[in-house]
VEXDREN-2710 file (C-alpha; in Angstrom, 1 decimal):
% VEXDREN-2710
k/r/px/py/pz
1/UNK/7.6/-3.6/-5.2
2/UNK/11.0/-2.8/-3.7
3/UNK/10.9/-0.9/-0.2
4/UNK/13.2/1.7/-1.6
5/UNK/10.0/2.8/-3.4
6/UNK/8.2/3.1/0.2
7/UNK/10.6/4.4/1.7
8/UNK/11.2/7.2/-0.9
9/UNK/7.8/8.4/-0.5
10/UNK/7.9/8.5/3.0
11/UNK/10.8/10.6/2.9
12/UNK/10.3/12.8/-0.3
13/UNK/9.0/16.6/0.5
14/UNK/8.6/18.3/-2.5
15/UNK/5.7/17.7/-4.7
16/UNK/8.2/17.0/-7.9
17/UNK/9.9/14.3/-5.9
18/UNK/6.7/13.0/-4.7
19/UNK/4.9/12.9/-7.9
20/UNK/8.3/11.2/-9.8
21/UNK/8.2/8.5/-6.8
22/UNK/4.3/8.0/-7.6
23/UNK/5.5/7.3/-11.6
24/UNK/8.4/5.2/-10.5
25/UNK/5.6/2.8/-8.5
26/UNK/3.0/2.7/-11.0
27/UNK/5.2/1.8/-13.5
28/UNK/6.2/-1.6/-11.6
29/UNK/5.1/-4.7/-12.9
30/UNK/1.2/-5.6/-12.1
31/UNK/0.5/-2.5/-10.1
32/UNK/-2.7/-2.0/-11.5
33/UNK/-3.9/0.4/-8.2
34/UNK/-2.2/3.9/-6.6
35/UNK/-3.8/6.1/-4.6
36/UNK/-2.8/8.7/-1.7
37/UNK/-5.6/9.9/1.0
38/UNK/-5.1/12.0/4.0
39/UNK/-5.7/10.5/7.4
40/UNK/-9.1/11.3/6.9
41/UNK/-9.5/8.9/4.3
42/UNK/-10.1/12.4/1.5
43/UNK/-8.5/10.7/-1.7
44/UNK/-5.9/13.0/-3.0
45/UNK/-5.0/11.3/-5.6
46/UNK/-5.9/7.6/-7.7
47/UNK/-5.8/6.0/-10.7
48/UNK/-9.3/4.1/-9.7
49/UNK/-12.8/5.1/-10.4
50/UNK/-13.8/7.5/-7.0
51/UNK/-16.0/4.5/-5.7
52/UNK/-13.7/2.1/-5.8
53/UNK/-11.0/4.9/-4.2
54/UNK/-13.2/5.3/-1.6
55/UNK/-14.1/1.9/-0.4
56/UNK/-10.3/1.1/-0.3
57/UNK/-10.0/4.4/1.6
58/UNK/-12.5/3.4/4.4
59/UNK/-11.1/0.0/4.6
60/UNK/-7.7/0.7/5.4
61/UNK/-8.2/3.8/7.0
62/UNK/-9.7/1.5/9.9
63/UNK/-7.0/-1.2/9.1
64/UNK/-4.1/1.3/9.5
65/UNK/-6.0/2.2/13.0
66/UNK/-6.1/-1.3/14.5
67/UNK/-2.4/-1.9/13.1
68/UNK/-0.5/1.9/14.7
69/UNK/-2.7/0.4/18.1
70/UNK/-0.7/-2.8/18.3
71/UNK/2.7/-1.8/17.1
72/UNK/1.8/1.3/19.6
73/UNK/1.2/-1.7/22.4
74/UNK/3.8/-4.4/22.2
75/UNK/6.2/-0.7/21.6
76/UNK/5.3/2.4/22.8
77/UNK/8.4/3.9/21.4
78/UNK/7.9/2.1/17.9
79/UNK/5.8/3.4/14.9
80/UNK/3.9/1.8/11.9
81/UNK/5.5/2.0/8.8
82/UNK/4.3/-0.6/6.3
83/UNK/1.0/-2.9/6.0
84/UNK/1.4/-5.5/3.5
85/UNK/-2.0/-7.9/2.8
86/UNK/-2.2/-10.8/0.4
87/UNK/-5.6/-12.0/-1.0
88/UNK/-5.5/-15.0/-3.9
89/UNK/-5.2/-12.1/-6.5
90/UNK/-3.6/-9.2/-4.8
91/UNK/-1.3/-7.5/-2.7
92/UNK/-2.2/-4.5/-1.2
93/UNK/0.8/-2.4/0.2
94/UNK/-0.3/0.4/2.1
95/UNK/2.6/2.8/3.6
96/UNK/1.3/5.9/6.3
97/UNK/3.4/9.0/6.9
98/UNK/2.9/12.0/9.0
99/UNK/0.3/13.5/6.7
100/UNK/-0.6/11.3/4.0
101/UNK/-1.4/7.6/3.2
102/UNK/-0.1/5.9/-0.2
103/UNK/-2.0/2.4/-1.1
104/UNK/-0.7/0.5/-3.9
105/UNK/-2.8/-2.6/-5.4
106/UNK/-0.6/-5.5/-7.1
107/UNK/-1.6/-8.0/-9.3
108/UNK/0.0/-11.6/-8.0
109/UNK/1.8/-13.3/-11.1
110/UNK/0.1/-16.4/-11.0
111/UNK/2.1/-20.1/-10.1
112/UNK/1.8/-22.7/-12.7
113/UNK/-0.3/-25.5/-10.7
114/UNK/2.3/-27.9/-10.9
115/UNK/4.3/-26.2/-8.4
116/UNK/1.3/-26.8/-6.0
117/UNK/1.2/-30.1/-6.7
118/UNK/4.5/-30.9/-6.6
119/UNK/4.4/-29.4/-2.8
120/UNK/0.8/-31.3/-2.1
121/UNK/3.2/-35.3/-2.6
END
């Protein structure tokens, strides 16, 4: 996902821009998971069953705490912006603004294994 996506959100204001921005996103290659929450963690919007919404909202609500902390201690001036985490078969982008929080779930396009093994001799 390019950062001008990201950083389109986080500056859009209207609802027309934000819900263009939202299209533009989903409609990347093996983004398979949107979803925007308040601070709270209150979904707003997703394209995942409300479970599933939810435990991603809980999880990086607290995630999103423990990361504003440290940016907020090596920089008191400086702000979070972006959290990117990799897992073997996604990449979850999550970007907080001032009111709301857009998560994005990615599939990873798969290496063939020769590549690994290539790197392994």
């Amino acid at each position: 996902m390019e950062d001008l996506d990201v950083q389109a959100f986080q500056t859009s204001v209207s609802k027309t821009d934000v819900e263009r921005v939202l299209r533009r996103i989903q409609a990347h290659r093996g983004v398979i998971a949107l979803m925007v929450t308040n601070h709270d963690g209150l979904v707003l919007r997703s394209n995942l069953d409300i479970n599933t919404t939810n435990l991603y909202a809980v999880q990086y609500q607290n995630l999103i705490k423990v990361a504003h902390s440290a940016v907020r201690e090596l920089d008191p001036e400086n702000e979070l912006r972006f959290i990117r985490v990799r897992n073997k078969q996604h990449e979850i982008m999550v970007a907080p603004t001032e009111d709301l929080v857009l998560i994005v779930v990615q599939m990873i396009k798969k290496e063939p294994e020769d590549v690994y093994a290539s790197i392994a001799h």
